[in-house]
N, C-alpha and C positions, 0 to 999 in steps of 0.2 A: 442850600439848594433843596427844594422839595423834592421829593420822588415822582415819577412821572413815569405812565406807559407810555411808549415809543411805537410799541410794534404787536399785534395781537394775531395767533395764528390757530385754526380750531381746524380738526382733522377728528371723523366721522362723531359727530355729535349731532344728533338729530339732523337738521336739515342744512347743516355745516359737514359737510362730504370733507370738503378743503376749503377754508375760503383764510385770508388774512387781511388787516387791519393794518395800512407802514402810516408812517410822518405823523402820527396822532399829533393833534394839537391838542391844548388844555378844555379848548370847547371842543366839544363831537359830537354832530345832530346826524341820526341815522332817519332816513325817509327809505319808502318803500309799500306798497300795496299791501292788505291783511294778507298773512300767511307766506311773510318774502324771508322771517328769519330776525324781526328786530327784538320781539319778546326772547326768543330763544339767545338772541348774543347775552341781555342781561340776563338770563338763564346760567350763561357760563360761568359771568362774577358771583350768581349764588350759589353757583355746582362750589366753585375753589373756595369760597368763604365754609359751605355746610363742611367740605372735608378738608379744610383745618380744623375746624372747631368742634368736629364732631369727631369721622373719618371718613372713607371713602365708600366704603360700605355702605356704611347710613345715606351720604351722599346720593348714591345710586339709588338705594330704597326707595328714597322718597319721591324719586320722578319715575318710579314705576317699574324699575327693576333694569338689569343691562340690555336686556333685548328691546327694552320702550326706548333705552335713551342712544342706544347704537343708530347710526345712521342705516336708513334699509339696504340690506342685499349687501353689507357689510360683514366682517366676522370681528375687525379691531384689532388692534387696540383703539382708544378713544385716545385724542391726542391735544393737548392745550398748550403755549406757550406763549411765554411774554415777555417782550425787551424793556428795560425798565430804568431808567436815569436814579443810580442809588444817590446818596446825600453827597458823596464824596464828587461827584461829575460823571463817574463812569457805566457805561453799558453794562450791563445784565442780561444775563436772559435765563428763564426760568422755563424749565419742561418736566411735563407732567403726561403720564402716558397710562390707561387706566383697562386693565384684563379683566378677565373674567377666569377664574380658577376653580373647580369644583362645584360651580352654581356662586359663587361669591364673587364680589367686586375688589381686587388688590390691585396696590400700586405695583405697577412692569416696570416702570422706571422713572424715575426722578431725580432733575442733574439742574443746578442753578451754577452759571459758570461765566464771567470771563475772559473778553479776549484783549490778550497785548498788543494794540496796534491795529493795523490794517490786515498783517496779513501773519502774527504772533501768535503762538500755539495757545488755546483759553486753558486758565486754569480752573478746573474744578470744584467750586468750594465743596459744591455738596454731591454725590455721584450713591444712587441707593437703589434698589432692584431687590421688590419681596421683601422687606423689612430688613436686609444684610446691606450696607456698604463702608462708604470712608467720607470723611470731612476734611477737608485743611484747616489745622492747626496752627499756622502762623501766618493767618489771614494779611496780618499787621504789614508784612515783608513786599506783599503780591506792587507789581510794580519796580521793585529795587532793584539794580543791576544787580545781574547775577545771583538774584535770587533766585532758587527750586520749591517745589513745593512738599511739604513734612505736611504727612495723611497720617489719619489714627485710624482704624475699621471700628464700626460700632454696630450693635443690633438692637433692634425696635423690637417691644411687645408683639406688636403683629402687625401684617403684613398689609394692613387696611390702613395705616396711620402715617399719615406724611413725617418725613425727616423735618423738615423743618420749621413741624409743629415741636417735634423735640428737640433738638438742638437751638432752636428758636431763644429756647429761654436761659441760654450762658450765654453770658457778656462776652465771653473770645472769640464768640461765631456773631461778631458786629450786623453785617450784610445781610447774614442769615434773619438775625432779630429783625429789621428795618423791615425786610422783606414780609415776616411774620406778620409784625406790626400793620403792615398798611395792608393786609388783605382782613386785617380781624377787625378794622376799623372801615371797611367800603362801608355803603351805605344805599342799597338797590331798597328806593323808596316804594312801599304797596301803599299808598295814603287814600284812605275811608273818608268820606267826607262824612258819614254817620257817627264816626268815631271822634272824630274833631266838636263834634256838637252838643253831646251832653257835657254836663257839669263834672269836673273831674275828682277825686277823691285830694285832698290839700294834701301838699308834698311836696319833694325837690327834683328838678331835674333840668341837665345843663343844653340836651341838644334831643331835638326832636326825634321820635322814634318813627320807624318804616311806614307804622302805620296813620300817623299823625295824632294819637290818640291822649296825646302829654303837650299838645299846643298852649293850655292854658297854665302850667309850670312853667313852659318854658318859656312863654310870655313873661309871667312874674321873674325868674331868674334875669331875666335881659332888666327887666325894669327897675331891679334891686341891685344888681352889679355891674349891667351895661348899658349907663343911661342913654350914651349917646349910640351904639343901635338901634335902643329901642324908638329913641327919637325918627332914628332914617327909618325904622319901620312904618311911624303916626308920619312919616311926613308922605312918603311912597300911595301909603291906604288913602291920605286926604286927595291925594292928587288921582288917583286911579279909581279909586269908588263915590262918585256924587254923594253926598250929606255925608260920608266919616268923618267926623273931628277928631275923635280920640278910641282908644281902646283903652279898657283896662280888663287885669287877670283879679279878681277881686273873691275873697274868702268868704265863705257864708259861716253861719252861727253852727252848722253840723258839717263843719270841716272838710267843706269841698269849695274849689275854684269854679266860679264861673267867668266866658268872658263877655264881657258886656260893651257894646255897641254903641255911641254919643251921635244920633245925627241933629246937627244944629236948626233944624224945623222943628224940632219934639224937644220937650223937658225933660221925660224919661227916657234913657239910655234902653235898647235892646237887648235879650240877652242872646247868647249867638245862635238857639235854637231856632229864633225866631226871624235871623237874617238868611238874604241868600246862599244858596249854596256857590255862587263865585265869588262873594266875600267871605265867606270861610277860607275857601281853598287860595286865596288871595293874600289870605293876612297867614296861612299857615306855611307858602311859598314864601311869604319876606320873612317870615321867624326863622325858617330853613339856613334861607341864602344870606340873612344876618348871623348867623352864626361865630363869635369870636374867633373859634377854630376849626376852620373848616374839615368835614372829611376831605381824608386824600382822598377818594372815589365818590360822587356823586351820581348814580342812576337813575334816571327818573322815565317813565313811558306817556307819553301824551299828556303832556303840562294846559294844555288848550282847553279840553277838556271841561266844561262848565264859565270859561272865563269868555268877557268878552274881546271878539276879537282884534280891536283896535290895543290893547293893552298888549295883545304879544310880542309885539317887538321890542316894547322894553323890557318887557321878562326876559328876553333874548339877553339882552345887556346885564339885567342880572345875573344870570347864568356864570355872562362871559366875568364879569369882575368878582364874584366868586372862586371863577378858578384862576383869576388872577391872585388872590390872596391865598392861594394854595390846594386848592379843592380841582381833582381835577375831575372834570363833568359829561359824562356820559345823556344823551337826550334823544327821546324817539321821536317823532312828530308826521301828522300829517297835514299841521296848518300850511296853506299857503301866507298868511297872515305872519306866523312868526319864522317862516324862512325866510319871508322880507328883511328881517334883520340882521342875517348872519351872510358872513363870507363864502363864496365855494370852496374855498378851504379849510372851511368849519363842518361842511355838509357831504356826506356817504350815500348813496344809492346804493340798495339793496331790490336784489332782482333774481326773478328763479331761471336755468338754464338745466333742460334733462334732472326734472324734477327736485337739484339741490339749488342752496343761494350760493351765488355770486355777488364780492361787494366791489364796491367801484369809488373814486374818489372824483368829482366832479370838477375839482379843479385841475384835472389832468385832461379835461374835453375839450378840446379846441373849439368846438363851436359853443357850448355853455359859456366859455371863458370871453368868447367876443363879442357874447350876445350882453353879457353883465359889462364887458368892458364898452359897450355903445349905449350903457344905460337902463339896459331889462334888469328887474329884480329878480333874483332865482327862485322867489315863492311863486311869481308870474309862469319862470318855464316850467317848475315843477308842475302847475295847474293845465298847460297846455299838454303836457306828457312828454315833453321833450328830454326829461329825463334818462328814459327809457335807451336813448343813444350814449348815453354815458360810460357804459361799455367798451365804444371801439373811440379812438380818438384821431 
C-alpha cells in the first residue's frame, strides 16, 4: 500500500487562521478566487519539504521571516498536521508546531503518533520539543496484545532541525523513515515554459525537475529504458496537438539535447524553440504524468494555463490515473473546462470569511450534489458562482 494524506490541518500560517483538509482523495483539485489561500496551501508542502531538508529556520527565512509568515494579529505558534495511510495500513498523524525564540524560528513541538482503535490510547513514536525528546524503540511490538511502549530520550544538534530528519535515517524507526521518505520526495511543480525550450546540456536524468528545465533528458531516458511510456506519450501528443507525429530528444555534435518536433505537413522536424508554448507545456505534462515512478505528492497550480481548453479534461484523467499508479496529486485550477472532468469529490472550495480562508468540500452541498446528480457539470456551477454556497449545506 502507498502512503497517502488522509487529513491536512494548518493553524496560523499566513492566510490559514485554521482551516483543514479530511477524506483526501488521491486526486485534489482546489478552486477558489486570486488571493482565497490555494498558492499558500502548496506553500505548506514547500514550508515541510524546505525544513526537512534544510531546517526550520532556513524554512522561515525564506518566506520572509516569522512575523511575514504568521497569520496577522496572531502571536503562534504556527501549527501543521497530517493524517497519513503509512505502508502497513495504519493512520498517522504527524504535528509540527513552529515558535519563535529569541528572534529565531525553533520547533515547539513535534509528535508523529498513533492511535489503537477507535477510542486506544496513540502511541508516540516520535514526541520532541526544542531539540530534547524520546522515540519508541520497539516500533516492531505497536499493535501486539499487551504490548507497552520502551522510549529512549535523545537530543538534536539544535533546536531548528526536525526529529525526524534525524531519526529518519535508522532502519528501527521504520515509520519514522517512510514518513521522511515521502516528504523529501513531494514534488510542488514551479514549471518555466522558457526553461523547457532551450537546448539542454547532454546528460541523465530519470524524472522531471520543478522547474521543467531536464524535459529533454528525461524524454531520452523514457525513450531508452521506457519504451512503452514513451510510446503513450507519442500517442496522447498525436491525438491532442494537430500535426505531432513523433518527438524525439536528439544529441547534437557539442553535446547538448534538443527536442525536436515531426509535423507530418513538413519534411523538417521543429525544434522545440520554435513550437508553441502549449505544446511544450503539453509534452512536458505527459513526460511528468508518465513517469515509471510516480511522486508520492504531486503539486501543480494552474495546469490550464497556455493549453487549449478542450484538452483539459483529459489532462484531468491524467492526473487521476497518475495517482492511481501511486502518485498522490494535489491541483489548483480555475478552469471551468477542466473541472468538467472531475468529481465533487475530487473538487475543494476555498473562500475567505473575516479576512482568513475557509475550505470546504463540495460534495458535502446538497444542492451542488443534485444539481451534478440531474446532469450539471461542476465546471458549469463553478462558472455560475454557485460555488460560493458550498459552505453551508
Amino acid at each position: 500500500m502507498d502512503m497517502q494524506i488522509e487529513g491536512i490541518e494548518i493553524r496560523n500560517y499566513r492566510v490559514f487562521k485554521h482551516a483543514s483538509l479530511t477524506s483526501l482523495p488521491r486526486l485534489t483539485v482546489l478552486v477558489g478566487e486570486n488571493g482565497c489561500g490555494k498558492s499558500t496551501l502548496f506553500d505548506v508542502f514547500s514550508f515541510l519539504k524546505d525544513a526537512l531538508t534544510q531546517n526550520v529556520a532556513k524554512a522561515v527565512s525564506k518566506r520572509g521571516g516569522f512575523r511575514e509568515l504568521i497569520s496577522r494579529g496572531e502571536k503562534g505558534p504556527i501549527g501543521i498536521s497530517l493524517k497519513f495511510r503509512e505502508t502497513g495500513g495504519r493512520l498517522a498523524t504527524y504535528e509540527l508546531s513552529v515558535a519563535q525564540k529569541g528572534g529565531a524560528a525553533v520547533v515547539d513541538r513535534e509528535v508523529l503518533k498513533f492511535r489503537r482503535g477507535q477510542h486506544g490510547k496513540p502511541w508516540h513514536f516520535v514526541n520532541f520539543s526544542r531539540g530534547h525528546g524520546t522515540a519508541v524503540t520497539n516500533e516492531a511490538m505497536y499493535g501486539k496484545p499487551g504490548a507497552t511502549q520502551q522510549r529512549k530520550e535523545y537530543v538534536l544538534d539544535e533546536p531548528t532541525v526536525l526529529a525526524i530528519k534525524g531519526l529518519g535515517q535508522f532502519r528501527e524507526f521504520r515509520v519514522v523513515s517512510e514518513f521522511r521518505n515521502l516528504i523529501e520526495n513531494w514534488h510542488i511543480s514551479d514549471f518555466h515554459i522558457a526553461d523547457a525550450r532551450p537546448s539542454a546540456e547532454e546528460g541523465y536524468a530519470e524524472h522531471l525537475s520543478t522547474r521543467g528545465d531536464n524535459v529533454a533528458q528525461v524524454a531520452q531516458f523514457l525513450w531508452e529504458h521506457h519504451r512503452d511510456r514513451f510510446a503513450k506519450i507519442l500517442e496522447a501528443m498525436k491525438r491532442r496537438v494537430p500535426g505531432v507525429d513523433s518527438v524525439e530528444a536528439k544529441p547534437t555534435e557539442d553535446g547538448r539535447l534538443v527536442l525536436r518536433f515531426q509535423d507530418g505537413a513538413f519534411k523538417d522536424p521543429f525544434i522545440a524553440r520554435y513550437v508553441s508554448d502549449g505544446t511544450i507545456k503539453m509534452f512536458a505534462y505527459l513526460v511528468l504524468l508518465n513517469d515509471p515512478k510516480p511522486f508520492p505528492l504531486l503539486a501543480i497550480e494552474e495546469p490550464e494555463n497556455q493549453l487549449y481548453p478542450e484538452l483539459l479534461p483529459e489532462l484531468g484523467e491524467e492526473f487521476r490515473d497518475y495517482a492511481r499508479r501511486g502518485g498522490q496529486v494535489f491541483v489548483s485550477t480555475h478552469s471551468p473546462d477542466f473541472l468538467n472532468g472531475l468529481g465533487l469529490e475530487e473538487i475543494y472550495w476555498l473562500g475567505k470569511q473575516d479576512g482568513f480562508t475557509t475550505i470546504h468540500k463540495t460534495s458535502e452541498n446538497r444542492l451542488l450534489k443534485s444539481l451534478v446528480a440531474e446532469g450539471d457539470l461542476p465546471g458549469s456551477l463553478w462558472k455560475q458562482g454557485l460555488f460560493r454556497n458550498a459552505r453551508s449545506t
